[in-house]
C-alpha positions in Angstrom: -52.1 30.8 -11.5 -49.2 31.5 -9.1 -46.1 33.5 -11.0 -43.1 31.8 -10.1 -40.5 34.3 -9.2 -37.5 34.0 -11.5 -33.9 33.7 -9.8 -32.7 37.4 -10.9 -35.9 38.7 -9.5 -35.3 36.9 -6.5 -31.7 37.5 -5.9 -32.7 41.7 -6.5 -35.5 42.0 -3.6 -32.6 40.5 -1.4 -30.5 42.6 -2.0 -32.7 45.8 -2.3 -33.6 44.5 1.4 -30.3 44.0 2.8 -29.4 47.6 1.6 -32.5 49.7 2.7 -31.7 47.3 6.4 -28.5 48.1 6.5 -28.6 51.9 4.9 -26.0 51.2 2.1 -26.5 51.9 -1.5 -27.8 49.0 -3.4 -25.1 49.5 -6.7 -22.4 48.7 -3.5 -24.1 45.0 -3.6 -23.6 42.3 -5.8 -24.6 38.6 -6.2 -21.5 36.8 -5.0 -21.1 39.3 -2.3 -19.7 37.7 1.2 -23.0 39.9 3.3 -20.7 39.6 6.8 -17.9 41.5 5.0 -19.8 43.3 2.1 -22.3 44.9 5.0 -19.3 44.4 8.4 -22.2 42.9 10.3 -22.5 40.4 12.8 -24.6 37.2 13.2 -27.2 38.7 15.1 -27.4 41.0 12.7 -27.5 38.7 10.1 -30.1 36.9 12.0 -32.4 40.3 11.8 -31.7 40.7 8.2 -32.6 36.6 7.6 -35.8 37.0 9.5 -37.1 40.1 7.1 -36.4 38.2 4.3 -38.5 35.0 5.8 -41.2 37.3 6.2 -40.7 39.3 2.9 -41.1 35.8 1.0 -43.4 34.2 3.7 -41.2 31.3 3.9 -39.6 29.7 7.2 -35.6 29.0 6.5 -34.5 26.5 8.8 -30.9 27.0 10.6 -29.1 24.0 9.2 -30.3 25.5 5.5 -28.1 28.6 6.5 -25.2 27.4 7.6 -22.2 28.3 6.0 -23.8 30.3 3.9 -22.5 33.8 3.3 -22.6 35.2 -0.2 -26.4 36.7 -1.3 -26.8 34.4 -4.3 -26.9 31.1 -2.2 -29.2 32.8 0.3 -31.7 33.5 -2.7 -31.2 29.6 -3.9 -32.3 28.3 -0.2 -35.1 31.2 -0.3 -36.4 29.8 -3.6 -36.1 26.5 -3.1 -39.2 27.4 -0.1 -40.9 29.4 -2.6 
């Protein structure tokens, strides 16, 4: 039986990633969090970041999925929605 992972669950291994990736302290990270401004990176380096989560959760997230997104909690729903 596969365990679905729940949303919260999710949404927390993203952003325990993105921190440890980008050397912050996780409490400085929250759901609704704009990542570009949150961590003051840039799209390649939100590129890097995207392509450790694909292979964190073994999922491929296609470009179009991705665009215009920018806050952690929407990146988790497109993430799950591959799960």
């Amino acid at each position: 039986m596969i365990l679905m992972q729940t949303e919260d669950k999710t949404l927390d291994e993203i952003l325990t990633l993105a921190a440890a990736h980008f050397k912050v302290p996780r409490e400085k990270l929250s759901a609704d969090d704009d990542f570009f401004k949150t961590l003051g990176i840039d799209s390649l380096q939100t590129l890097d970041l995207l392509t450790r989560l694909e292979n964190h959760f073994h999922v491929e997230l296609p470009d179009y999925e991705l665009q215009g997104v920018s806050d952690f909690r929407t990146l988790s729903g497109r993430i799950r929605a591959r799960l």
